[in-house]
N, C-alpha and C positions, 0 to 999 in steps of 0.2 A: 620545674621541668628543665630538664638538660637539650642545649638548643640543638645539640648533634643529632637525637635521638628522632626519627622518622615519626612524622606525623600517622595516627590509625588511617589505613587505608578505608574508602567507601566504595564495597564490590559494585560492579558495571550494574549497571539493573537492563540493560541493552545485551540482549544475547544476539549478537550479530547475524549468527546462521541462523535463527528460528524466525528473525524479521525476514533475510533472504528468503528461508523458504515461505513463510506467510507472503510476501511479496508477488514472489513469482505464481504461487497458488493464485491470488485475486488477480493479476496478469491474465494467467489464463481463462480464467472464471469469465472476464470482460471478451475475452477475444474469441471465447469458445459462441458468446451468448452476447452477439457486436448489439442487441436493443438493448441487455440490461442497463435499467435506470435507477440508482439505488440513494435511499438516504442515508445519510450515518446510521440511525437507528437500523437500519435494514441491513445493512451492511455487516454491523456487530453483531445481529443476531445469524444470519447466514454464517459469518466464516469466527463467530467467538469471540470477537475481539472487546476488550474493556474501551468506553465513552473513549477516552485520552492516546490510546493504542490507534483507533479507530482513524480520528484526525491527526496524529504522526504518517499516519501508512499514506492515509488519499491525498493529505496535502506534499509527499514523496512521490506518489504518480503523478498528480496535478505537474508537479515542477519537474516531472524527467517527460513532461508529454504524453503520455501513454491515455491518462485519463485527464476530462473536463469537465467542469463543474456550470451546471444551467442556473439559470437565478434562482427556480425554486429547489436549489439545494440539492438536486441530485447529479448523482456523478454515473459516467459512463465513457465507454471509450471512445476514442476519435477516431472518426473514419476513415481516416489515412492510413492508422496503425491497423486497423482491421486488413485493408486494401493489401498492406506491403505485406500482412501474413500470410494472405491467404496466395499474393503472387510469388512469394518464397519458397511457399509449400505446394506449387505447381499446379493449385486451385481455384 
């Protein structure tokens, strides 16, 4: 093989805008519904997502704040984030 020659490229398997929108969709999902408490399992099957999808996205809120994680594995949002939405939106 000629060393000029570009290695095969390996297309993104990460579609950026459809993680955004899946994102901001369980964002609001949390903050419409500030008790939900959900496990992985629960989570994939509400909003679709495959096992590995699932733990990309929550450990994504987990680390931007939005959502927390209690020892028995369920995530939901933090009540601050809730707080500052609902005094944003003049409620």
């Amino acid at each position: 093989m000629d060393s000029t020659t570009n290695p095969p490229t390996i297309p993104n398997r990460r579609h950026s805008a459809s993680r955004a929108q899946l994102l901001h969709r369980i964002r609001a999902e949390f903050r419409e519904m500030p008790g939900l408490r959900l496990t992985c399992g629960q989570a994939q099957r509400l909003f679709g997502m495959r096992p590995d999808v699932c733990e990309r996205v929550f450990a994504t809120l987990v680390g931007e704040g939005t959502l927390t994680c209690s020892p028995n594995a369920r995530y939901g949002v933090r009540v601050d984030v809730v707080w500052q939405a609902r005094m944003s939106s003049g409620g």
